[in-house]
ZAGU-733725 format. One record per residue (C-alpha): y negated, z negated, x; residue in three letters. Coordinates in steps of 0.05 Angstrom, whole numbers, padded with zeros to 5 digits, always signed. Layout:
<kenus>
YZXALA
...
</kenus>
This chain:
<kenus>
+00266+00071+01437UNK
+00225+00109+01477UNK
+00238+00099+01559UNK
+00192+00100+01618UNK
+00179+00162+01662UNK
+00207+00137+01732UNK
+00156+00152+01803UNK
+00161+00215+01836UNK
+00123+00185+01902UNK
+00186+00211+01945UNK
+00179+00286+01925UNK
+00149+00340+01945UNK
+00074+00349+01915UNK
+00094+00408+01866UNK
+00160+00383+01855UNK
+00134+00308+01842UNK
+00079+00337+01797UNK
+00119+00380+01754UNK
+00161+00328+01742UNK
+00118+00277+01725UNK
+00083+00322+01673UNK
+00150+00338+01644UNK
+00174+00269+01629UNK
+00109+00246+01610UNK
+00102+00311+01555UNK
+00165+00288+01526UNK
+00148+00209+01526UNK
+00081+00227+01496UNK
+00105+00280+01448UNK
+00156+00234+01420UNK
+00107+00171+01416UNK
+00058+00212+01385UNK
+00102+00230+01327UNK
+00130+00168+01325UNK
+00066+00134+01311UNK
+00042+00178+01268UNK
+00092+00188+01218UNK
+00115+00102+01219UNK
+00064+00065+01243UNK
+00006+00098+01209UNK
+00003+00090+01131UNK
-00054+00143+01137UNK
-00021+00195+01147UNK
+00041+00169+01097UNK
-00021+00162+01044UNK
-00038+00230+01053UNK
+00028+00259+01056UNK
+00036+00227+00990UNK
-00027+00247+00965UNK
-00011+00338+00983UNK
+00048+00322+00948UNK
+00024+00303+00887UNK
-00027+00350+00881UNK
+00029+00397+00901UNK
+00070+00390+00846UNK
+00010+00379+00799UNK
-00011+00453+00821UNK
+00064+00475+00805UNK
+00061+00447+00741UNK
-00005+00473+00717UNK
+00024+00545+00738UNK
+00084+00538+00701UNK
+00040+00516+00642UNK
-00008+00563+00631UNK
+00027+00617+00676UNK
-00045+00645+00713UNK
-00035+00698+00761UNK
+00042+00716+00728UNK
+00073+00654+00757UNK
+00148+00650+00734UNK
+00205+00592+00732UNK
+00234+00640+00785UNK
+00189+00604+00849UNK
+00214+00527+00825UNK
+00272+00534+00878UNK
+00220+00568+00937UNK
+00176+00504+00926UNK
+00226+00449+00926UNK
+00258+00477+00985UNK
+00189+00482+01014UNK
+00185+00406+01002UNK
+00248+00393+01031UNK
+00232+00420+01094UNK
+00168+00388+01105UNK
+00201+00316+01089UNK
+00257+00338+01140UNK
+00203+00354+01192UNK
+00154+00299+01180UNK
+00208+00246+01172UNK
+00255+00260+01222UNK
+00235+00253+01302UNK
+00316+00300+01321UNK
+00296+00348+01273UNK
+00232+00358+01298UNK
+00256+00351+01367UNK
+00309+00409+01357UNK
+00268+00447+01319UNK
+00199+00447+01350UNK
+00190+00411+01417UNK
+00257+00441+01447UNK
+00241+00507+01416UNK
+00179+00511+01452UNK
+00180+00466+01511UNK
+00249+00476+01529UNK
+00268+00543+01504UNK
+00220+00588+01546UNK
+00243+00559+01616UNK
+00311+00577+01601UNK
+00289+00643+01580UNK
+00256+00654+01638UNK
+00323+00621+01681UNK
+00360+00665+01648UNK
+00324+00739+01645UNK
+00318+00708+01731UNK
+00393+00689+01740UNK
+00411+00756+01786UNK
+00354+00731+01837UNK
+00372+00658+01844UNK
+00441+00675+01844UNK
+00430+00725+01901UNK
+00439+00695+01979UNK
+00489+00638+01954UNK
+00440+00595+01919UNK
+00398+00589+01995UNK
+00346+00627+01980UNK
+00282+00591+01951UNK
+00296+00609+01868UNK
+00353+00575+01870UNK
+00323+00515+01860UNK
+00244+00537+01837UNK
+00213+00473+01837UNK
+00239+00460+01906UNK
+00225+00524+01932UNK
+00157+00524+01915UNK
+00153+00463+01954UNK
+00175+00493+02013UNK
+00137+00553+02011UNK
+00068+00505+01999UNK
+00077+00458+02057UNK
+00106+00529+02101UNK
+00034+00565+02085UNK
-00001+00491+02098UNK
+00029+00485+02155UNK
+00012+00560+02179UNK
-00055+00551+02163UNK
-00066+00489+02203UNK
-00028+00530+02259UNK
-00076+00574+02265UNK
-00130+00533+02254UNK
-00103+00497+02314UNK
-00103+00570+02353UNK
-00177+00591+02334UNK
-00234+00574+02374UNK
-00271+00517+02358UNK
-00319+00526+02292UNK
-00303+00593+02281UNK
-00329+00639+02225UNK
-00277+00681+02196UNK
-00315+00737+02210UNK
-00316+00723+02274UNK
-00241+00706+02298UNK
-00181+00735+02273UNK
-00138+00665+02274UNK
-00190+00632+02228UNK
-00189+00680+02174UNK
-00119+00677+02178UNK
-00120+00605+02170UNK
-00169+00606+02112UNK
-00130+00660+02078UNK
-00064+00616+02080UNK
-00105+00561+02054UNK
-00125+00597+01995UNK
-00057+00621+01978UNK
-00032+00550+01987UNK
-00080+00527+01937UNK
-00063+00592+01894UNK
+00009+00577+01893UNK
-00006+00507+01867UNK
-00049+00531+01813UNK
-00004+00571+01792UNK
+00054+00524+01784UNK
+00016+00462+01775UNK
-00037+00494+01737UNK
-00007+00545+01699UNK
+00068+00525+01675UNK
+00046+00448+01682UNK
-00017+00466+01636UNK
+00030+00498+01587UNK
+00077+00445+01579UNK
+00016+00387+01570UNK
-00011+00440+01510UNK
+00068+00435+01476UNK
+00071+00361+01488UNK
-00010+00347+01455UNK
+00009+00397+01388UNK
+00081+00373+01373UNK
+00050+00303+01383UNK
-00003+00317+01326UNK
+00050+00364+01295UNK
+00062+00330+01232UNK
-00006+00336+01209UNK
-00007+00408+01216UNK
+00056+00411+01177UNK
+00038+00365+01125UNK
-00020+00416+01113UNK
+00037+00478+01101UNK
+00037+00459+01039UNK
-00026+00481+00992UNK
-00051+00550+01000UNK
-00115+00529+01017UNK
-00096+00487+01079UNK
-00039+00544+01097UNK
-00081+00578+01141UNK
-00096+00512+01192UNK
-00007+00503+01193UNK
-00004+00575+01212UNK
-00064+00576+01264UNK
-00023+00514+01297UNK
+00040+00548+01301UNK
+00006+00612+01343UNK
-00025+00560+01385UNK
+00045+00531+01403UNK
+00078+00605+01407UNK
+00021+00624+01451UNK
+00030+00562+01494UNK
+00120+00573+01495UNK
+00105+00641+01509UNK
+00052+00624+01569UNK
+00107+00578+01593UNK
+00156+00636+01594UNK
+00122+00694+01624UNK
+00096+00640+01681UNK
+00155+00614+01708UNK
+00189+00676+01701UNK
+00128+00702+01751UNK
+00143+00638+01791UNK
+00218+00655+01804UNK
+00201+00728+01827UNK
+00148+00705+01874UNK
+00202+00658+01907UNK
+00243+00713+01916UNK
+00197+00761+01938UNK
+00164+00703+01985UNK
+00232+00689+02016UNK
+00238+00737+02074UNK
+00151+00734+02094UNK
+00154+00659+02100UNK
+00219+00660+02133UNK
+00193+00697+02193UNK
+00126+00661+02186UNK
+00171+00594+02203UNK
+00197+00635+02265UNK
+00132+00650+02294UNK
+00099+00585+02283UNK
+00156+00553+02326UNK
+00156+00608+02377UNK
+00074+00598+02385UNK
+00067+00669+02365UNK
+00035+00677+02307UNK
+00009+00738+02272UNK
-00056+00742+02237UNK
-00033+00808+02206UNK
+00019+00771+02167UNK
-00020+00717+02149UNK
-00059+00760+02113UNK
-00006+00797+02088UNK
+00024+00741+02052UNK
-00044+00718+02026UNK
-00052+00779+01996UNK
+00016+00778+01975UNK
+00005+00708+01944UNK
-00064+00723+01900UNK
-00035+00785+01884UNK
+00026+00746+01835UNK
-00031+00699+01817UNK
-00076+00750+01785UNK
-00011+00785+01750UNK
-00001+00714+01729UNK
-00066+00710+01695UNK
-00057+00779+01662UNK
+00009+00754+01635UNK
-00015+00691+01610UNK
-00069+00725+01562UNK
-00012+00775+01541UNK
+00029+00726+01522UNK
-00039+00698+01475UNK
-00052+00758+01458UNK
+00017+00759+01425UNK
+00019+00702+01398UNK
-00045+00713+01357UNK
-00017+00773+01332UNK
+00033+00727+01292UNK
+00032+00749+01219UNK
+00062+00698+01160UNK
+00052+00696+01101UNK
-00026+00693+01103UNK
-00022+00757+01134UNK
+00012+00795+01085UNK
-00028+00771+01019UNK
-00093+00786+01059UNK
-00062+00866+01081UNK
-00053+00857+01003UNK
-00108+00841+00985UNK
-00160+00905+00990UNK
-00104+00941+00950UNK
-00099+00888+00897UNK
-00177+00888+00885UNK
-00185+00963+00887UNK
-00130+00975+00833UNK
-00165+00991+00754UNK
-00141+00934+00710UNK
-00104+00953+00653UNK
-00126+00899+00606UNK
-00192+00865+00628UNK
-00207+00794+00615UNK
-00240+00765+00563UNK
-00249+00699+00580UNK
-00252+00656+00650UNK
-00197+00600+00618UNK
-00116+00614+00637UNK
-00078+00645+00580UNK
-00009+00610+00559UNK
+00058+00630+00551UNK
+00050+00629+00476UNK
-00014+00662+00472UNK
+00012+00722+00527UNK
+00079+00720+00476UNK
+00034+00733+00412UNK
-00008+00790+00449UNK
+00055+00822+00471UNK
+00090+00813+00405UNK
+00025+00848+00363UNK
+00019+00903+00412UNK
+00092+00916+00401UNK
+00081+00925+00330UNK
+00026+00966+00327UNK
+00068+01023+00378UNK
+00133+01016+00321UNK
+00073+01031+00266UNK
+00048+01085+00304UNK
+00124+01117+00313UNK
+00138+01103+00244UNK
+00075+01138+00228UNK
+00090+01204+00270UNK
+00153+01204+00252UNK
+00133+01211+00177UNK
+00081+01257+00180UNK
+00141+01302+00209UNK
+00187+01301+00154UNK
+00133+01312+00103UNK
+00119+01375+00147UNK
+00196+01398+00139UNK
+00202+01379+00064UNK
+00146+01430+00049UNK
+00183+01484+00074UNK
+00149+01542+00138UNK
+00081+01569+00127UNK
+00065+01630+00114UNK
+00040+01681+00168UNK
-00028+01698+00161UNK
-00049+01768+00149UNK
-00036+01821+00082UNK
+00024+01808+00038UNK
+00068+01864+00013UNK
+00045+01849-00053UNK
-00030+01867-00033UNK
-00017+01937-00011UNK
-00022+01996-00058UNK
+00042+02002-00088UNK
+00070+01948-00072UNK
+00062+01904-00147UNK
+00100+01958-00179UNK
+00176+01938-00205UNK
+00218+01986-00238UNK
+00239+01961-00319UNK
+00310+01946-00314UNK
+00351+01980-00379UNK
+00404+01937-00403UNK
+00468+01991-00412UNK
+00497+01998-00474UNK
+00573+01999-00486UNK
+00615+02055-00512UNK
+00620+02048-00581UNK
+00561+01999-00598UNK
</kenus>
């Protein structure tokens, strides 16, 4: 059963916010799945439906063998199938395996590439607890800027009074900051919770080759959305410490009636400066993301090399060939190189039964001379 989100009303406004889109991400995730996969035969029919043409598809290759398919890729496929089942059928092993891996994961990445920072001053400093601190810094640079708002002359220009530029610069970082918690790591976490709620669909479409491409297109979009996570609170937690020490003595002037407008816009500054590195970060991390390569990406680097290599038997007609016809051709072929052997080899031993050749050129016998044999005279014996 799926439970409520409680209210946050009592919060600070970051704090309350972020939490609020955190519980709701994982309510809506989960219902999402949840009535997709049971409650909607739709998507059960069509589930049922890529299956069968699935395994039709594996059948016909096995068949008629196009392309060199082999018995060898039955296992690959039914393990391909069991996966998708265990995914589509089975809200903890999706949870486990996708909406903790990428709603969960990154922020304790982040927590834990950050841990000698918040760990640092005795857990007082503001990234001990983020969420918190980033409260406290907001309503400290609110509260500044109405401080010197307070201090400038009536409707002044910030071009015109030093206290209400000041003001209007701690206003803008205040607004900064929450965009970039808020907006930022509270954007990223509604992007994981909308495409693991719609995930089985995407999955469901892993299967054929054709639809492949949509599955893996899906799982960049939630890698670039984990990985936006990550990189942004990491960015959050090193602005809290960094922050720390300028708001602390921001505090102490605003109580002593002495502020600074050279700090004020100091931390401004300071403030838009993280939020821009932010941004850059952000579209790293997509950038990332998108360079995901599957399996998609590997048959299409293939691919110019598989078209550009010569044939070595072209084809001679546009239906598949079967295993008994490929079996027949190989078997004739076969022959044909033994009766060509047999045939050399032959030709050989006729060559080495007729004994060397003779050398070209003039034979003793042709010279002058060289026809003449001396009569051989039988002796006689003594007596005869």
């Amino acid at each position: 059963m799926i439970e409520a989100c409680p209210s946050y009303m009592d919060v600070g406004a970051i704090e309350g916010v972020m939490a609020t889109i955190d519980c709701q991400t994982r309510v809506y995730a989960q219902g999402g799945y949840e009535a997709l996969t049971r409650g909607s035969g739709l998507f059960g029919a069509a589930l049922t439906l890529l299956m069968t043409i699935y395994v039709a598809l594996i059948g016909w290759r096995l068949l008629f063998a196009p392309e060199g398919a082999r018995l060898s890729e039955a296992p690959g496929a039914a393990l391909r199938i069991g996966v998708i089942l265990a995914l589509v059928t089975n809200w903890s092993v999706f949870q486990t395996l996708v909406f903790d891996l990428a709603d969960r994961a990154p922020v304790q990445i982040a927590a834990a590439a950050s841990s000698p920072w918040t760990a640092a001053g005795g857990g007082q400093s503001l990234a001990a607890r983020p969420i918190a601190g980033l409260d406290l810094a907001h309503d400290e640079l609110r509260r500044s800027a109405v401080a010197f708002g307070v201090k400038a002359p009536p409707n002044a220009k910030g071009y015109a009074s030093a206290d209400a530029a000041s003001a209007e610069a701690l206003s803008l970082a205040a607004d900064a900051l929450m965009v970039m918690s808020v907006g930022v790591v509270g954007g990223a976490k509604l992007a994981i919770g909308v495409l693991t709620a719609v995930g089985p669909v995407f999955i469901a479409l892993a299967l054929l080759n054709v639809t492949r491409g949509v599955f893996y297109g899906w799982v960049r979009a939630l890698a670039g959305s984990a990985l936006s996570l990550m990189v942004g609170w990491a960015l959050l937690v090193l602005l809290l410490v960094v922050l720390g020490p300028w708001l602390a003595a921001l505090a102490e002037q605003r109580e002593a009636q002495a502020l600074q407008p050279r700090m004020a816009t100091s931390l401004a500054a300071l403030v838009l400066v993280f939020a821009v590195g932010q941004g850059i970060l952000v579209a790293a991390a997509w950038v990332a993301a998108l360079g995901l390569r599957m399996g998609l990406g590997a048959r299409t680097a293939a691919a110019p090399a598989a078209a550009s290599a010569p044939r070595t038997e072209p084809a001679t007609s546009s239906f598949p060939v079967s295993r008994a016809d490929r079996l027949s051709q190989a078997l004739a072929q076969e022959a044909q190189r033994t009766e060509l052997r047999v045939r050399e080899f032959g030709a050989a031993g006729a060559s080495v039964r007729a004994g060397p050749v003779p050398a070209a050129g003039p034979r003793p016998s042709d010279t002058l001379g060289g026809s003449y044999r001396r009569p051989v005279v039988p002796r006689r014996r003594g007596g005869a």
